[in-house]
N, CA, C and O atoms as a GROMACS GRO file, in nm:
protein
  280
    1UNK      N    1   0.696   1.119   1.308
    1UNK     CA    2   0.732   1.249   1.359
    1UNK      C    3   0.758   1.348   1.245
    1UNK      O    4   0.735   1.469   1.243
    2UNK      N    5   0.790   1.303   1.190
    2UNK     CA    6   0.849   1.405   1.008
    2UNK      C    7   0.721   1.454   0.986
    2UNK      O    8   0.674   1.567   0.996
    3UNK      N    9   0.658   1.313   0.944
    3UNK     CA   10   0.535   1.389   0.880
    3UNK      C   11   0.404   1.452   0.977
    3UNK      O   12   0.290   1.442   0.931
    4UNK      N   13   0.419   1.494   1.066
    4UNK     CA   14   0.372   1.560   1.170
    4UNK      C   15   0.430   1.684   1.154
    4UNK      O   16   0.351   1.777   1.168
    5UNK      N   17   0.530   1.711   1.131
    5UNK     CA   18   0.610   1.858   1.151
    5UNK      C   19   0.609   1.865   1.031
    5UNK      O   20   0.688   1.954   0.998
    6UNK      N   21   0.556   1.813   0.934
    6UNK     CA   22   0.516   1.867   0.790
    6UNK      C   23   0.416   1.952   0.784
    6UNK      O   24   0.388   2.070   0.759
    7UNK      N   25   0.358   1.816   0.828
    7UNK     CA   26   0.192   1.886   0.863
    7UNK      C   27   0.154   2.013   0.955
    7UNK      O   28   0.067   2.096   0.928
    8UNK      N   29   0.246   2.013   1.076
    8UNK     CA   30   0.261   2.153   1.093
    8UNK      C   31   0.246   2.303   0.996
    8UNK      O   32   0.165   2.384   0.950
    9UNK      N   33   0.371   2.271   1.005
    9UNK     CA   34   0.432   2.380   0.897
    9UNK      C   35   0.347   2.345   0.755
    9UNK      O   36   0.388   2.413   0.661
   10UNK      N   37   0.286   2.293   0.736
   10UNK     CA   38   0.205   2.311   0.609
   10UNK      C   39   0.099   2.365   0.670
   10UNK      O   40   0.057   2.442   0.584
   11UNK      N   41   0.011   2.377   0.787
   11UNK     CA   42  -0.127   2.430   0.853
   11UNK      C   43  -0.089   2.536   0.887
   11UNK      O   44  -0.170   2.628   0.892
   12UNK      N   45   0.065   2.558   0.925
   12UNK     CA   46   0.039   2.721   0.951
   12UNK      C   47   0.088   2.825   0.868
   12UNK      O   48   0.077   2.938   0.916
   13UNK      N   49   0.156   2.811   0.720
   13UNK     CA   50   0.190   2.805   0.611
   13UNK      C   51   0.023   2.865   0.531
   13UNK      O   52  -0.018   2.973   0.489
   14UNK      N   53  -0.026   2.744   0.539
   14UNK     CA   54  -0.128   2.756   0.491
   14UNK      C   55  -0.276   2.886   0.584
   14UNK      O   56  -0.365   2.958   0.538
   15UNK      N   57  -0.240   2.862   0.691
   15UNK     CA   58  -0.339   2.962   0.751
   15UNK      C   59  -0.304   3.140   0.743
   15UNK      O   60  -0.378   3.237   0.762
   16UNK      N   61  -0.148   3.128   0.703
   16UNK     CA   62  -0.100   3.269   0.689
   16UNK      C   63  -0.144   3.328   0.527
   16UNK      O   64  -0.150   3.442   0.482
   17UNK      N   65  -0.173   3.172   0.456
   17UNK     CA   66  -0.209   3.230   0.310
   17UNK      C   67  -0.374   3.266   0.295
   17UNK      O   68  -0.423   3.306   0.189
   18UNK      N   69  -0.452   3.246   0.425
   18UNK     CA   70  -0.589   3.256   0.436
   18UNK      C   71  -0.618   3.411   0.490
   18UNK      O   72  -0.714   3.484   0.463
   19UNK      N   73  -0.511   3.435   0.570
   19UNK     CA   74  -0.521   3.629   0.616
   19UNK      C   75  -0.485   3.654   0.490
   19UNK      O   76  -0.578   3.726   0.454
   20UNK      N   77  -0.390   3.643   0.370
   20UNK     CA   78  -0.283   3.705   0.267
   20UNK      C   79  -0.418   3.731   0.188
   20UNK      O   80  -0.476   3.836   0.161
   21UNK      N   81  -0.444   3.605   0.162
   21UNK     CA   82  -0.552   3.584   0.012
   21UNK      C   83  -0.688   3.565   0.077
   21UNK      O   84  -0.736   3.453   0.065
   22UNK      N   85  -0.754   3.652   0.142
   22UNK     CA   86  -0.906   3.603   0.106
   22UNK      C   87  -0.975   3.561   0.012
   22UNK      O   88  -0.965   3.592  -0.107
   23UNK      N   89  -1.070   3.465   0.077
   23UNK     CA   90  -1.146   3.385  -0.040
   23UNK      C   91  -1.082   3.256  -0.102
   23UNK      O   92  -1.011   3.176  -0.041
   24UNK      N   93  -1.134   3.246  -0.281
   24UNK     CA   94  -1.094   3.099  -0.335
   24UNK      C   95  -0.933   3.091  -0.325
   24UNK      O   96  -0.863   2.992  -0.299
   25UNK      N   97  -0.901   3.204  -0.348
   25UNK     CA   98  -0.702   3.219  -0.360
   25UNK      C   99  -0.664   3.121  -0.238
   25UNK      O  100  -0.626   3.005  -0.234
   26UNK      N  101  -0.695   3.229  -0.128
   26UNK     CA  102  -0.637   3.138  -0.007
   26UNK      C  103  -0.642   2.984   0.045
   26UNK      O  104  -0.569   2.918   0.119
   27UNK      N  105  -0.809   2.947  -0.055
   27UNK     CA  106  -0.838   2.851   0.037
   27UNK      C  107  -0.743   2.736  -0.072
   27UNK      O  108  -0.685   2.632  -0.039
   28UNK      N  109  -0.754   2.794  -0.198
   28UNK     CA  110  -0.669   2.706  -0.251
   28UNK      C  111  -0.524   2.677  -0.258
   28UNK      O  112  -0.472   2.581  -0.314
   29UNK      N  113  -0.464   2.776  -0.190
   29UNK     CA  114  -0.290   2.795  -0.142
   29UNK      C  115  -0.308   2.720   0.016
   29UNK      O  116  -0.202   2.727   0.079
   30UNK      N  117  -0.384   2.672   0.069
   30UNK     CA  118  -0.430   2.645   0.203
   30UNK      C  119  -0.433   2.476   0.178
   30UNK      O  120  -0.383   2.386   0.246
   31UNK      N  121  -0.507   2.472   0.061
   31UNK     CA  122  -0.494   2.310   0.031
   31UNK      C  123  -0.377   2.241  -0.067
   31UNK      O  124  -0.352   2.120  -0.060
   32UNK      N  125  -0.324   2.310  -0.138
   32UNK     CA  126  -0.187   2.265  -0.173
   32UNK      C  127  -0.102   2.236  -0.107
   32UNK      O  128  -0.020   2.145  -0.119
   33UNK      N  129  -0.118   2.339  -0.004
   33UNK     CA  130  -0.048   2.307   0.170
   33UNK      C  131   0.041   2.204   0.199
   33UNK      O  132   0.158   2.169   0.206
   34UNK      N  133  -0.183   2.148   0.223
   34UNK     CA  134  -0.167   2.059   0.302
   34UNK      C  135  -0.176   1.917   0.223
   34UNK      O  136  -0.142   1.815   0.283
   35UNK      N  137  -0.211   1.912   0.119
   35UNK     CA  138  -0.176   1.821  -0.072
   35UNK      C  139  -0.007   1.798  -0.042
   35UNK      O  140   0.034   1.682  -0.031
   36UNK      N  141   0.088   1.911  -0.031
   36UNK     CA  142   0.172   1.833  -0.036
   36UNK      C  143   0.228   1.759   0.055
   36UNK      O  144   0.318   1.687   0.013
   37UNK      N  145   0.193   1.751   0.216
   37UNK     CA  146   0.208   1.676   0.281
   37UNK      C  147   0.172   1.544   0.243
   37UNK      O  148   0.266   1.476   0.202
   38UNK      N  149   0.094   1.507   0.246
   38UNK     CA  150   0.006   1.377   0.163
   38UNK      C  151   0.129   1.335   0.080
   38UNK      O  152   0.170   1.224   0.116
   39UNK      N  153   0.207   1.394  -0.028
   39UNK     CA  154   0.257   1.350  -0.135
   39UNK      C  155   0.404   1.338  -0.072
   39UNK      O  156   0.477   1.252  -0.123
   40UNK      N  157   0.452   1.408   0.024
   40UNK     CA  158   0.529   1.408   0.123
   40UNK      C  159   0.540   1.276   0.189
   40UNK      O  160   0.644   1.217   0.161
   41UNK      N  161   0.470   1.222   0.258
   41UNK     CA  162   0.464   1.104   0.344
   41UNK      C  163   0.428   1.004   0.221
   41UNK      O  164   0.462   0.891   0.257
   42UNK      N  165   0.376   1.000   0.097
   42UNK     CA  166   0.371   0.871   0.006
   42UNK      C  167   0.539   0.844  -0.039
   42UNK      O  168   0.592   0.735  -0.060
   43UNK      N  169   0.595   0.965  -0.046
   43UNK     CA  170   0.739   0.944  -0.118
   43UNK      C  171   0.817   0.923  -0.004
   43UNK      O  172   0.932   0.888  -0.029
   44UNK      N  173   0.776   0.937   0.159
   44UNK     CA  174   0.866   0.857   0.248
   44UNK      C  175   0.836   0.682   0.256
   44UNK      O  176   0.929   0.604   0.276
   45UNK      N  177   0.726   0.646   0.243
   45UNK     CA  178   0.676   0.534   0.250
   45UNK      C  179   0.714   0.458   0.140
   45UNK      O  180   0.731   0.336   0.146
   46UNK      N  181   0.728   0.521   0.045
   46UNK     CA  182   0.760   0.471  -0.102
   46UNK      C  183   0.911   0.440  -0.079
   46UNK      O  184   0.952   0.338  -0.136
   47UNK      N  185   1.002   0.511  -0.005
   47UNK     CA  186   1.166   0.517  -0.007
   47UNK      C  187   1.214   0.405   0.107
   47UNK      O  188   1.324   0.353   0.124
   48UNK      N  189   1.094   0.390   0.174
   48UNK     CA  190   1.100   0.264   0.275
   48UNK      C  191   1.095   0.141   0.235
   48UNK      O  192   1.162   0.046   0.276
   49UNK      N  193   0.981   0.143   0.121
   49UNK     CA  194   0.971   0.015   0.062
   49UNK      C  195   1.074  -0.031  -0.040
   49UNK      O  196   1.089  -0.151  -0.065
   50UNK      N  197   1.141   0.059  -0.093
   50UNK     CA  198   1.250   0.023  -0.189
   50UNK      C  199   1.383  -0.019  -0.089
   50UNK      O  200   1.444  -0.126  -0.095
   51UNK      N  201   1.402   0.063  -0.023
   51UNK     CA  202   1.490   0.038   0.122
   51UNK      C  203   1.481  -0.101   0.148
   51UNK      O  204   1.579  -0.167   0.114
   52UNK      N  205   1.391  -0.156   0.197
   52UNK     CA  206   1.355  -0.307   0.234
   52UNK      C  207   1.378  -0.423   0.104
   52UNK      O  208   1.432  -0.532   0.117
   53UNK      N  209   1.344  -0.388   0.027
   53UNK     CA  210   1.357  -0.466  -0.099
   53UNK      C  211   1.476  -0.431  -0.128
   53UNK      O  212   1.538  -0.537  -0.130
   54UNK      N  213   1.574  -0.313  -0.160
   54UNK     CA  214   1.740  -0.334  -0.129
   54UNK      C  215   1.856  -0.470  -0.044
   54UNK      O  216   1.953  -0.543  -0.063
   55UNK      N  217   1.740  -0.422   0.069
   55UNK     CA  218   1.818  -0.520   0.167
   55UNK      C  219   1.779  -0.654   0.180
   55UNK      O  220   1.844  -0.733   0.249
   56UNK      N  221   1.635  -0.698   0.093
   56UNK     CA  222   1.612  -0.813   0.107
   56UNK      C  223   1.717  -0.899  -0.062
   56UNK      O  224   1.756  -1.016  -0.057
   57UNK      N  225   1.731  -0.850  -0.131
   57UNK     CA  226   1.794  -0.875  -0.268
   57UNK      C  227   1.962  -0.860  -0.216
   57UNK      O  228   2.049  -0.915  -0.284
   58UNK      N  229   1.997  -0.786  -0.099
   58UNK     CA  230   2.145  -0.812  -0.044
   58UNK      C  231   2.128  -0.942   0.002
   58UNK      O  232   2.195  -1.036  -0.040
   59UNK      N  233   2.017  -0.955   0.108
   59UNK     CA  234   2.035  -1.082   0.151
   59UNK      C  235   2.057  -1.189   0.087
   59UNK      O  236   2.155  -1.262   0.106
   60UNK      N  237   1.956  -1.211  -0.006
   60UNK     CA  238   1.958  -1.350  -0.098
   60UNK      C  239   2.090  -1.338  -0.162
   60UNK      O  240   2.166  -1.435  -0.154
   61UNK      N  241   2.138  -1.204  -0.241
   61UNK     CA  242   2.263  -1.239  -0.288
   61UNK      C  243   2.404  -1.298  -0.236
   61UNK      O  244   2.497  -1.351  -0.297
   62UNK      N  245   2.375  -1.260  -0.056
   62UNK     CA  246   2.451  -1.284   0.032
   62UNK      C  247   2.460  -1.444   0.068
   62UNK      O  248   2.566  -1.501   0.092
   63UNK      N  249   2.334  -1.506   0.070
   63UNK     CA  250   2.315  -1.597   0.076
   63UNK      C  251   2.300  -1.722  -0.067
   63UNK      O  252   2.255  -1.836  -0.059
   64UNK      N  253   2.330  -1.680  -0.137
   64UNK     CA  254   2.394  -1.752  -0.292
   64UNK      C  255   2.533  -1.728  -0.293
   64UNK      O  256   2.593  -1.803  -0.371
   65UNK      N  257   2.598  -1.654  -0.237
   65UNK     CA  258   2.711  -1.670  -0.259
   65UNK      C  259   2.829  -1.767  -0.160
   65UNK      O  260   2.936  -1.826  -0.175
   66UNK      N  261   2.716  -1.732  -0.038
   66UNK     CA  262   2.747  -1.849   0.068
   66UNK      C  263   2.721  -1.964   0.005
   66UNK      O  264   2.815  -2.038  -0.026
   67UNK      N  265   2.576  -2.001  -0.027
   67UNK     CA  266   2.594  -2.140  -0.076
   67UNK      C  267   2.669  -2.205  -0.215
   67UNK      O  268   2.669  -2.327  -0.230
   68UNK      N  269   2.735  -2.109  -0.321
   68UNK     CA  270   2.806  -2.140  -0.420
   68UNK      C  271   2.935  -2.137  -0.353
   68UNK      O  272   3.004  -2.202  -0.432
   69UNK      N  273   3.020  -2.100  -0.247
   69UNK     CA  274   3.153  -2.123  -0.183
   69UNK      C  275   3.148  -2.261  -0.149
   69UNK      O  276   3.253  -2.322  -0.172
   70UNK      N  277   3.032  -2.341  -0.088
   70UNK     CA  278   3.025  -2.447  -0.007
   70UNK      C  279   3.032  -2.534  -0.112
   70UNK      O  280   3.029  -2.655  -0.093
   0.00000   0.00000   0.00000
């Protein structure tokens, strides 16, 4: 859903810079846009995967410390 309402607001962002700037200007303020969405959703995906690997390195630690009590 985020990156949907990125993508939004980056297409219509970008289509207001296509009336502003005719031509190469616009089309290239049009694709930075929508470039940073892309780079947008890699750095959510990226914050997920560190997320998971957080909690998998709690676990094991959680579980060494259980088995060094016993």
């Amino acid at each position: 859903m985020v990156i949907y309402a990125l993508a939004l607001g980056a297409a219509e962002r970008g289509s207001a810079y296509l009336v502003e700037y005719p031509g190469w200007g616009g089309r290239l303020l049009f694709l930075a846009c929508t470039g940073s969405v892309f780079m947008a959703g890699v750095k959510l995906f990226d914050c997920l995967a560190h997320e998971a690997a957080a909690r998998a390195a709690e676990a094991d630690q959680a579980d060494e410390s259980t088995t060094m009590q016993e």
